[in-house]
C-alpha positions as CSV (number, residue, x, y, z in Angstrom):
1,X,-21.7,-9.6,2.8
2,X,-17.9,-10.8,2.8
3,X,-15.6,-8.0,1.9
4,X,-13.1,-10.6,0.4
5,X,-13.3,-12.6,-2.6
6,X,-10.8,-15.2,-4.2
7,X,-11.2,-13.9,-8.1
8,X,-12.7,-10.6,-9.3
9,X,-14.5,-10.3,-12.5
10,X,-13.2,-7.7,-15.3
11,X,-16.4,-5.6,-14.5
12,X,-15.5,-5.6,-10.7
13,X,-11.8,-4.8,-11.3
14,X,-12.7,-1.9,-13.5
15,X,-15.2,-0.4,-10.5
16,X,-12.2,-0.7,-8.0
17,X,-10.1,0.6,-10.6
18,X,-12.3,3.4,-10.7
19,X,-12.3,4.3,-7.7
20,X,-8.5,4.9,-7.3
21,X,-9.0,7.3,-10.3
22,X,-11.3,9.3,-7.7
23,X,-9.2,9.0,-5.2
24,X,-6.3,9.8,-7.5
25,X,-8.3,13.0,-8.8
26,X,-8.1,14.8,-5.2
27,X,-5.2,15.9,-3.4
28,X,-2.4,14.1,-3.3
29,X,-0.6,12.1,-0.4
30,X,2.8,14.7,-0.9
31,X,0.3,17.3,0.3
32,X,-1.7,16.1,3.4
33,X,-3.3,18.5,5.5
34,X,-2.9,19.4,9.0
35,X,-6.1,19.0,10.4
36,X,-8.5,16.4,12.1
37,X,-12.1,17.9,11.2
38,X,-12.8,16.7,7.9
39,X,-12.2,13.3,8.7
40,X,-13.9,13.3,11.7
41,X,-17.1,15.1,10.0
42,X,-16.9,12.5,7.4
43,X,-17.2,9.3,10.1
44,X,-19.6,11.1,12.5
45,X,-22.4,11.5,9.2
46,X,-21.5,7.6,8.1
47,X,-22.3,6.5,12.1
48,X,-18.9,6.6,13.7
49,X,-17.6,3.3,11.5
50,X,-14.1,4.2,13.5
51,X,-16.0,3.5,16.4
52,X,-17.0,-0.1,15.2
53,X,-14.0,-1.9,16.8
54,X,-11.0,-1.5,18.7
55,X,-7.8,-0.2,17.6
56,X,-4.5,-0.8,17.4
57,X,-2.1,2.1,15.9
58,X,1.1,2.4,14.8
59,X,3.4,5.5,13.8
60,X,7.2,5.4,14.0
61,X,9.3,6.6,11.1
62,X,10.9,2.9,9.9
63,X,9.2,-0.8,10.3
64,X,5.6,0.7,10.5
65,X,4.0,-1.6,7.5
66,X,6.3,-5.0,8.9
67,X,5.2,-4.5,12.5
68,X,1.7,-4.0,11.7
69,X,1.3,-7.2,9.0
70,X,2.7,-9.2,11.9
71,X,0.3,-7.7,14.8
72,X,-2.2,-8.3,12.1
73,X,-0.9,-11.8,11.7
74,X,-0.6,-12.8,15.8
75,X,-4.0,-11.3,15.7
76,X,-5.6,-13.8,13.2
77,X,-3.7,-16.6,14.4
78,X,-5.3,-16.0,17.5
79,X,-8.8,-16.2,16.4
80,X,-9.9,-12.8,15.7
81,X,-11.7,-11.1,12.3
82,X,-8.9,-8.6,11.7
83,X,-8.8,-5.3,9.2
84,X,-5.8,-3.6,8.4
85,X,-4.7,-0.4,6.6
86,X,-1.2,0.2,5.8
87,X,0.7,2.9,3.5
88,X,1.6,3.2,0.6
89,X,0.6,0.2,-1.8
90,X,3.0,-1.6,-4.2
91,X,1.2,-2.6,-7.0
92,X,-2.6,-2.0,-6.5
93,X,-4.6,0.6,-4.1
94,X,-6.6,-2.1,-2.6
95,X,-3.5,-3.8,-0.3
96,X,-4.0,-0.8,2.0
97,X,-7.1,-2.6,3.1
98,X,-7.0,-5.9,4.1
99,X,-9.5,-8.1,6.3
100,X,-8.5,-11.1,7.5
101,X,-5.0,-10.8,5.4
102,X,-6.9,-10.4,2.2
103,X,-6.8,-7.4,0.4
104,X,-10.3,-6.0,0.1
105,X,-12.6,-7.3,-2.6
106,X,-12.4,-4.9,-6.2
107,X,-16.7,-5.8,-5.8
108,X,-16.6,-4.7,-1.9
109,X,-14.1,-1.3,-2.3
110,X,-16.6,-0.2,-5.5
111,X,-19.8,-1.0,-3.8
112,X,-18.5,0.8,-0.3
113,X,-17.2,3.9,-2.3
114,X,-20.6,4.2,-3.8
115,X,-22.5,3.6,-0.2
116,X,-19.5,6.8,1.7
117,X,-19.6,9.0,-1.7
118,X,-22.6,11.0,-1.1
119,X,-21.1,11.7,2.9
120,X,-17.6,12.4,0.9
121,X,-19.8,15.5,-1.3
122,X,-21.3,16.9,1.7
123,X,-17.6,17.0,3.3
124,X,-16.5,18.7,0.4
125,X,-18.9,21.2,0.0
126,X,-18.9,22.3,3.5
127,X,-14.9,22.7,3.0
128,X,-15.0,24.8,0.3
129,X,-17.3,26.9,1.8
130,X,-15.1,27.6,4.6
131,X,-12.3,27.8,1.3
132,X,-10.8,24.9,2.8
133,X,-9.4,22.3,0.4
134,X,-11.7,19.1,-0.3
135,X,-10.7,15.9,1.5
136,X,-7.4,14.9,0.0
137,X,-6.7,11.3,-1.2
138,X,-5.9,10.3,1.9
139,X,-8.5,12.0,4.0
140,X,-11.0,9.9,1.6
141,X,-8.9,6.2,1.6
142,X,-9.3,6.9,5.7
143,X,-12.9,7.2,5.6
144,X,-13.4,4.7,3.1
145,X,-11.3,1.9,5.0
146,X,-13.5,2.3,8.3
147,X,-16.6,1.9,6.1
148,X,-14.9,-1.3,4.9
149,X,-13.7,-2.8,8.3
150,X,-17.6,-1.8,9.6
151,X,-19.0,-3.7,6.8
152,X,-17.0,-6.9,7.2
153,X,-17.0,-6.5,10.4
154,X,-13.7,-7.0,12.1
155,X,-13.0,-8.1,15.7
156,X,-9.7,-5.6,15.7
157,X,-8.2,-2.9,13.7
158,X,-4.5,-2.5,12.9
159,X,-4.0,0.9,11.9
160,X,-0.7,2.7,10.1
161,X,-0.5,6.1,10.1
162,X,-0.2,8.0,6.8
163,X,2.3,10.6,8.3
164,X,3.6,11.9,11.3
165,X,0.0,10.9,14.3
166,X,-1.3,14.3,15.6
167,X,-3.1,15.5,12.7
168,X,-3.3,12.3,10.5
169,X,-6.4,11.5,9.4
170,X,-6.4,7.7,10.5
171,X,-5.9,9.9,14.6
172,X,-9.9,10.2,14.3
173,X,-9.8,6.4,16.0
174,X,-8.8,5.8,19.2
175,X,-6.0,3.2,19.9
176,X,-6.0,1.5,23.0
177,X,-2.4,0.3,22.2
178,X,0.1,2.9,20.5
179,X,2.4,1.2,18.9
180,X,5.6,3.4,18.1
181,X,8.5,2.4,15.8
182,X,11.8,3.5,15.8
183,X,11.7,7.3,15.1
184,X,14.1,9.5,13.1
185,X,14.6,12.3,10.8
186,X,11.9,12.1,7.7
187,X,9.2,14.1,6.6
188,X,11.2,17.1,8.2
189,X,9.5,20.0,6.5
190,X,5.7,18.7,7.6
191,X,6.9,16.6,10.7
192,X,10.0,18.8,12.2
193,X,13.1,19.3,12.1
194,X,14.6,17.5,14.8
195,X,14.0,14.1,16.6
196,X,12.7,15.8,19.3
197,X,9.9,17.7,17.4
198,X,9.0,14.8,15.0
199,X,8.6,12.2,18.4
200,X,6.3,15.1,19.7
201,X,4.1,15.0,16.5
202,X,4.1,11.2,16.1
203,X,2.8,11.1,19.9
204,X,-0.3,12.1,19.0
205,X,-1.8,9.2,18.6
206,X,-1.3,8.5,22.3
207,X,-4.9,8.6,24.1
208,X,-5.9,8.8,27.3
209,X,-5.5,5.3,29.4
210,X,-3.7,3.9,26.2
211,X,-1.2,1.2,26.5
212,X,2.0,2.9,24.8
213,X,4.3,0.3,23.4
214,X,7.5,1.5,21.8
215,X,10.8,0.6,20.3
216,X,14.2,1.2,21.8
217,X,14.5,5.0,20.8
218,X,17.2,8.0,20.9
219,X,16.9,9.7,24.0
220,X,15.2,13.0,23.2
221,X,12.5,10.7,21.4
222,X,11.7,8.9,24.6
223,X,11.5,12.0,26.9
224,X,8.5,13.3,24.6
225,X,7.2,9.8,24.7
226,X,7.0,9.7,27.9
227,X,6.2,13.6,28.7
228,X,2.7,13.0,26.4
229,X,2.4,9.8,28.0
230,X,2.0,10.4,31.4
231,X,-0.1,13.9,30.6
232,X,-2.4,11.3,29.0
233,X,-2.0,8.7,31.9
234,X,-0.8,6.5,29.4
235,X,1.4,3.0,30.4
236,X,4.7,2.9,28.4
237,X,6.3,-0.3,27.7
238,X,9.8,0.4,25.9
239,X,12.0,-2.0,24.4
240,X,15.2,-3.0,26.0
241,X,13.3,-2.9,29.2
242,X,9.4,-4.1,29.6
243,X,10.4,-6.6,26.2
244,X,13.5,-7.3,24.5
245,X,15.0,-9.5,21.7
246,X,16.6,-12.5,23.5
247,X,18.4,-14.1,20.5
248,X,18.3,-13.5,16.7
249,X,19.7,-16.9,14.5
250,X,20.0,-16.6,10.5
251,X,18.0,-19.3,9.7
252,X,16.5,-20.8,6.0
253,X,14.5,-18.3,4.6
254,X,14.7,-16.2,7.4
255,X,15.3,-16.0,10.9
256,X,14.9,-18.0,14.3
257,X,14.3,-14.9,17.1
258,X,13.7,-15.3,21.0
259,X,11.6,-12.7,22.5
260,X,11.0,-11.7,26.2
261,X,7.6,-10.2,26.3
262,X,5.5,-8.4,28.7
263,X,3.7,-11.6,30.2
264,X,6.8,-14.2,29.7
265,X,9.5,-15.4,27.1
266,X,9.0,-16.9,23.0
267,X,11.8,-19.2,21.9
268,X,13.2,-20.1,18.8
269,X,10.2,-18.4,16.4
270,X,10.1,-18.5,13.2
271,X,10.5,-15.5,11.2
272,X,10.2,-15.5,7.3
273,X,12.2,-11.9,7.2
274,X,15.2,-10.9,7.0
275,X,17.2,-8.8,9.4
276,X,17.9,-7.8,12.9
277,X,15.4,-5.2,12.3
278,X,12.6,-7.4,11.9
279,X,13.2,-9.6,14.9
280,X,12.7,-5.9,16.6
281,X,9.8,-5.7,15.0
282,X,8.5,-8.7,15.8
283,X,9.4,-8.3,19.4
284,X,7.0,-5.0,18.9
285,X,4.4,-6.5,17.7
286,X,4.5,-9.4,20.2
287,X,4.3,-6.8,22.7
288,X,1.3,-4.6,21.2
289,X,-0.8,-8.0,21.0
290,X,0.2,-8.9,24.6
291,X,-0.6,-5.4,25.8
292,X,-4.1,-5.7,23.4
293,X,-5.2,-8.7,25.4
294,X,-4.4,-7.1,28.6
295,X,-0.7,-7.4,29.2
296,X,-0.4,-10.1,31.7
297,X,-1.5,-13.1,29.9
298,X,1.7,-15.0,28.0
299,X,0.4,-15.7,24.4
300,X,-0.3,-19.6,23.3
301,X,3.5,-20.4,21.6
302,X,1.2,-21.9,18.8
303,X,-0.7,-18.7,18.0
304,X,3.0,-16.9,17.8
305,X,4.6,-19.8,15.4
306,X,1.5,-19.4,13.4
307,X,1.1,-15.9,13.7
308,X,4.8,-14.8,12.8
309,X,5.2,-18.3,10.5
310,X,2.8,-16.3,8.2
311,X,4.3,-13.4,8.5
312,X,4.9,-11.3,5.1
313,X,6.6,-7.8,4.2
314,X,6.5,-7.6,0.5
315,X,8.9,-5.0,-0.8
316,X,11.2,-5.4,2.7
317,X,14.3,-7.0,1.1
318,X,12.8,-10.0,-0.4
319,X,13.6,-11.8,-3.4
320,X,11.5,-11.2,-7.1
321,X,14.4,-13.1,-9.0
322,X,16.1,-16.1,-7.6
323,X,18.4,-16.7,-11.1
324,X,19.9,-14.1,-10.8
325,X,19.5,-13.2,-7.4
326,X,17.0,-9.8,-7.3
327,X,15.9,-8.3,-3.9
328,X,13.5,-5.1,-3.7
329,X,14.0,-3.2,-0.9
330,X,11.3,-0.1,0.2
331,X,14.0,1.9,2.2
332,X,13.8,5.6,1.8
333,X,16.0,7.1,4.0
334,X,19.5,6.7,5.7
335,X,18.0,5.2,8.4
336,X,16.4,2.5,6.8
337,X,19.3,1.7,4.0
338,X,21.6,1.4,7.1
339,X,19.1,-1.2,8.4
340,X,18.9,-2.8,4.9
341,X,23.0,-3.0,4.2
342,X,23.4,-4.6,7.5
343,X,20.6,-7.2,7.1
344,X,22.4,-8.1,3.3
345,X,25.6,-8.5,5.0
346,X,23.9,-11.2,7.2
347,X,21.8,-12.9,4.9
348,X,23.1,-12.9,1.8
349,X,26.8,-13.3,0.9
350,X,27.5,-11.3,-2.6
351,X,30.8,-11.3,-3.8
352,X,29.7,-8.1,-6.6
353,X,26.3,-6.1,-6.0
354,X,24.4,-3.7,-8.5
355,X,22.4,-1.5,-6.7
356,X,19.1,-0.1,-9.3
357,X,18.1,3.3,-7.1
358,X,15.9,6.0,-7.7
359,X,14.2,7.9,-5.5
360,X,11.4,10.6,-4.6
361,X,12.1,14.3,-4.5
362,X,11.5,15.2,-1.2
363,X,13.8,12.0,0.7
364,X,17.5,12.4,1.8
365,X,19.2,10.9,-1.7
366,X,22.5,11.5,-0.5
367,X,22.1,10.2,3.5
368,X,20.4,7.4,1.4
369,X,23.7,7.0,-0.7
370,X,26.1,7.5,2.0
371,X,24.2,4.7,3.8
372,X,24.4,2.4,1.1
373,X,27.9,2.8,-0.1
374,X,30.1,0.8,1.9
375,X,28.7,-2.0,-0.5
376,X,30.9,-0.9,-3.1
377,X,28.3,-1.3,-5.3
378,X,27.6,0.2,-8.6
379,X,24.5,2.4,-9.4
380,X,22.2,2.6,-12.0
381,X,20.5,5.6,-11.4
382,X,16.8,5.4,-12.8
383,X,13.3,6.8,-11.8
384,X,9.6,5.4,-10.4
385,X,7.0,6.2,-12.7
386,X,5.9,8.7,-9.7
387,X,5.7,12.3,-11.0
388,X,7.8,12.8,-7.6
389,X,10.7,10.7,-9.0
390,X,13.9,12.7,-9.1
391,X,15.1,12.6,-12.6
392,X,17.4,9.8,-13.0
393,X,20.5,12.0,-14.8
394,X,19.4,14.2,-11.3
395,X,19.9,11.4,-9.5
396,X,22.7,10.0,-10.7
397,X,25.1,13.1,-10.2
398,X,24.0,13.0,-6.7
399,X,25.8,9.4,-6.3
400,X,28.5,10.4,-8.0
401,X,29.3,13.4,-5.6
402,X,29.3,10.5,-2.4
403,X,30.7,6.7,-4.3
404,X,32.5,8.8,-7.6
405,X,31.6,8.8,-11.1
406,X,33.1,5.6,-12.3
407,X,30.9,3.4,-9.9
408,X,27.3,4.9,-11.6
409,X,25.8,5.0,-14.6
410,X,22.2,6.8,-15.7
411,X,19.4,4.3,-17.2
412,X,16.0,6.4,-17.9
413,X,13.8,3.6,-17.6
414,X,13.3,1.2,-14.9
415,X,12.4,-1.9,-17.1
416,X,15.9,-0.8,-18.9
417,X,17.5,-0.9,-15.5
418,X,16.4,-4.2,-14.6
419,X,17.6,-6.0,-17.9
420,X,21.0,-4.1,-17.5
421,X,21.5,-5.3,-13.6
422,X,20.0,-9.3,-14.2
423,X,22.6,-9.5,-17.6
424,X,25.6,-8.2,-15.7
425,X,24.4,-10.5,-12.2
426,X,24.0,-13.6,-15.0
427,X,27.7,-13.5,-16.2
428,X,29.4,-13.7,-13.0
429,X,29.4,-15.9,-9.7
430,X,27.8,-14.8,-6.7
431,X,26.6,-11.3,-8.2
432,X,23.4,-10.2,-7.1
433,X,21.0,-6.9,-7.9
434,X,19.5,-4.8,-5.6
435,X,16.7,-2.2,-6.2
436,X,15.5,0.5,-3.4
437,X,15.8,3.9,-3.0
438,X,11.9,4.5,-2.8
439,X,8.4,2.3,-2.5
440,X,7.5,3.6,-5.8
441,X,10.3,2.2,-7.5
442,X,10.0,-1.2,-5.4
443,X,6.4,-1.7,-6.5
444,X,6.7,-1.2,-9.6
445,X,10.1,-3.5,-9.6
446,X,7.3,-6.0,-8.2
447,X,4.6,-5.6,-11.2
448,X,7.5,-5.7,-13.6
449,X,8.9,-9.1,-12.3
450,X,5.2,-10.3,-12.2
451,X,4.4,-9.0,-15.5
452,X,7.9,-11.4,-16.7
453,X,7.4,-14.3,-14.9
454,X,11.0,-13.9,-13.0
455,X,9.9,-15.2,-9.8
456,X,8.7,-18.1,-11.4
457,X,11.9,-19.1,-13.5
C-alpha cells in the first residue's frame, strides 16, 4: 500500500492528528535520553525495519535538514524510492517523514502507529520495570519512521539526527555514508561543552567501513573526526580538499554554484536557496550521493540540475510575504544568524529591516543577538507558542543589553508581531521584515501566513 496520498479525508487527518497527541503525551524532545537500548529493543521485536534499506545519516550542528532534503532530492532524481526523516517539523508532525518527497500519508502514519503500538507497550513496560523512563517522543517518532520507510518500501534512507549521533535514537541504523555538517557550540549541556567534545559525540554515527563525508570544520572538530574515523576504518572525505565549492553566482531566485566532487566537477547548478551556506551544502550533499554510489562514478549533470532544481528548505530564509517583503529564517544560534545576516546582505538589498525574534529557553539569545545586530535592525521581541519560548518581555531585555533599548520593543503575541512588522515594512521603500530566532517561531510564522493568504497576495 502507498504510504503517500495527494488529499486526506477529515477522518484520516484526525487519526494522524491523534497520533501526535500520543507522541506528544511522552517525553519530550528537550529531554532525550542517553541511551540506545530502547530503540533498538523496539526495531529488533518489529523485524529490524532499520535494517530494510541502506542509510545515509547526517549530524552536524547547522545545515542538517537543507543538506539532507537535497541528498534526498539527487537521490530521487536519480531513480531511487527514497524515505526521509528530518527534525523538527514546521507546521505538521508528519514532514518529519517523507517518501519520495511527500510527507507521509495522515491514512498511512495512523494505520502504522496502530500496526508498532503494541511493540511500543512492551518497550514501555519492560522500561519501567528496570524504572527506566518510557520511550520518549522521539524514541517512538524513530521507531515509527522505520516502520513507515519498511512499509513503502524505499530504495535509500536519508536520516537526520535528533541531537548530538552517539546515543540518538535514529544511531540504531547503520549509515554507510556519515554525512557531517558544520559543527559548533549548541546543545552544550547534553552535547559538551566545547567543540572538541560535541564533534566527539556527533561522531557516533560513524560505523565501521563507513564512507565519512564532512564539511570544512574548526580544527579540533576534525582531529576527533578523524581519530573515530580511522579506529572505525572509516574513509573521510572533507571539504576544501576531497570536494569544494568552485563558484557561487547570486542568481534569480537563488543561486548558480560549481562544485568539484569526488568523481569530477558540476557547473553552473541551479540552486533555489539562498546563501553561501547552501552552496556548501549542496557541495555536501553532492558528495554523500557520490560516496553512496561508490565514490568514483561522476553523477549524470541531469540528475544534479534535477535533483538540486527541486531542491526546497522551508523555514531557511525564504520568502512567506512578497508585498511586503517577509522572510522566515530557522536560525537558532550565533552560528547560524551569522550565516543568515551574510546570505541577506547578498541576496536581498534592504534599505530598513524589522527583525520579529523570539526564541527557546535553552539557545544562546544574546550570541544570537550579537550575531544579528550589525543589521541595525529593530526588534520586536515576541514568543513561539512552545512552552520553551522565553517570555517575550524576557526576551526583549536581553536585546536591549547588546543593540540598546531604543531599537526594541515587546509584542506578546506573534500574530501581533507580524501585523506590527508588515504595517511599518508597507509605509516605506525597500523595508523588509524578518522573523527567526527559533524553528518554533518560524513554523508557526509559516501556518500564520498560510492561514492569511500572504503568500498568495
Amino acid at each position: 500500500m502507498s504510504t503517500v496520498t495527494p488529499e486526506s479525508t477529515p477522518e484520516e487527518r484526525d487519526a494522524a492528528d491523534a497520533v501526535y497527541a500520543a507522541l506528544l503525551a511522552r517525553v519530550g524532545e528537550a529531554q532525550p535520553q542517553p541511551r540506545l537500548d530502547a530503540t533498538r529493543r523496539a526495531v529488533e521485536l518489529l523485524g529490524d525495519p532499520h535494517r530494510a534499506a541502506p542509510v545515509i545519516h547526517l549530524t552536524g550542528t547547522n545545515g542538517k535538514t537543507s543538506t539532507s532534503r537535497m541528498i534526498e532530492s539527487i537521490l530521487r532524481a536519480q531513480g531511487l524510492r527514497t524515505g526521509l526523516m528530518t527534525s523538527p517539523h514546521l507546521v505538521r508532525f508528519t514532514e518529519r517523514i517523507r517518501i519520495d518527497g511527500e510527507p507521509i500519508a495522515d491514512e498511512a502514519v495512523a494505520r502504522i502507529w496502530e500496526e508498532i503500538l503494541p511493540v511500543l507497550g512492551l518497550v514501555d513496560a519492560e522500561l519501567e520495570g528496570r524504572g527506566e523512563v518510557p520511550l520518549t517522543y522521539f524514541e517512538a517518532l524513530t521507531v515509527l519512521a522505520f516502520a513507515a520507510f519498511a512499509d513503502a518500501p524505499v530504495d535509500v534512507v536519508v536520516l537526520e539526527v535528533g541531537m548530538g549521533g552517539e546515543w540518538d535514537s535514529t544511531n540504531v541504523a547503520d549509515g554507510q555514508v556519515a554525512v557531517i555538517t558544520p559543527i559548533a557550540i549548541d546543545h552544550a549541556e547534553r552535547l559538551g561543552r566545547t567543540i572538541a567534545e560535541i564533534a566527539r559525540t556527533k561522531s557516533g554515527i560513524i560505523k565501521p567501513g563507513a564512507a565519512v563525508v564532512t564539511a570544512f570544520q574548526a580544527p579540533e572538530a576534525l582531529e576527533v573526526l578523524h581519530e573515530v574515523a580511522d579506529a572505525r576504518e572509516a574513509s573521510v572525505a572533507v571539504e576544501g580538499g576531497a570536494f569544494a565549492v568552485l563558484d557561487s553566482r547570486v542568481a534569480v531566485g537563488g543561486q548558480l554554484v560549481s562544485v568539484r566532487g569526488l568523481a569530477g566537477e558540476y557547473r553552473d547548478l541551479a540552486l533555489p536557496l539562498y546563501g553561501r551556506h547552501q552552496s556548501e551544502n549542496a557541495a555536501l550533499a553532492i558528495a554523500a550521493v557520490e560516496s553512496f554510489l561508490g565514490g568514483t562514478v561522476r553523477l549524470a549533470d541531469d540528475v544534479l540540475e534535477a535533483g538540486l532544481g527541486a531542491a526546497t528548505s522551508p523555514g531557511r530564509l525564504h520568502p512567506v510575504s512578497v508585498d511586503p517583503t517577509v522572510l522566515v529564517d530557522a536560525a537558532h544560534n550565533p552560528h547560524g544568524a551569522a550565516a543568515l545576516i551574510e546570505a541577506l546582505g547578498e541576496y536581498f538589498d534592504f534599505d530598513e529591516l524589522v527583525i520579529v525574534l523570539g526564541v527557546l529557553g535553552d539557545k544562546d539569545a544574546t550570541g544570537i543577538v550579537r550575531a544579528l545586530e550589525p543589521t541595525g535592525a529593530r526588534f520586536l521581541a515576541t514568543q513561539s507558542e512552545s512552552d520553551r519560548a522565553i517570555p517575550a518581555g524576557e526576551l526583549a531585555a536581553s536585546v536591549a543589553a547588546v543593540v540598546g533599548p531604543d531599537r526594541v520593543d515587546v509584542v506578546e503575541r506573534l500574530d501581533d508581531a507580524l501585523d506590527d512588522a508588515r504595517d511599518w515594512a508597507a509605509r516605506g521603500e525597500k523595508r523588509g521584515v524578518l522573523v527567526t530566532g527559533s524553528i518554533t517561531l518560524v513554523g508557526d510564522a509559516i501556518a500564520i501566513a498560510d492561514d492569511r493568504g500572504w503568500s498568495d497576495r
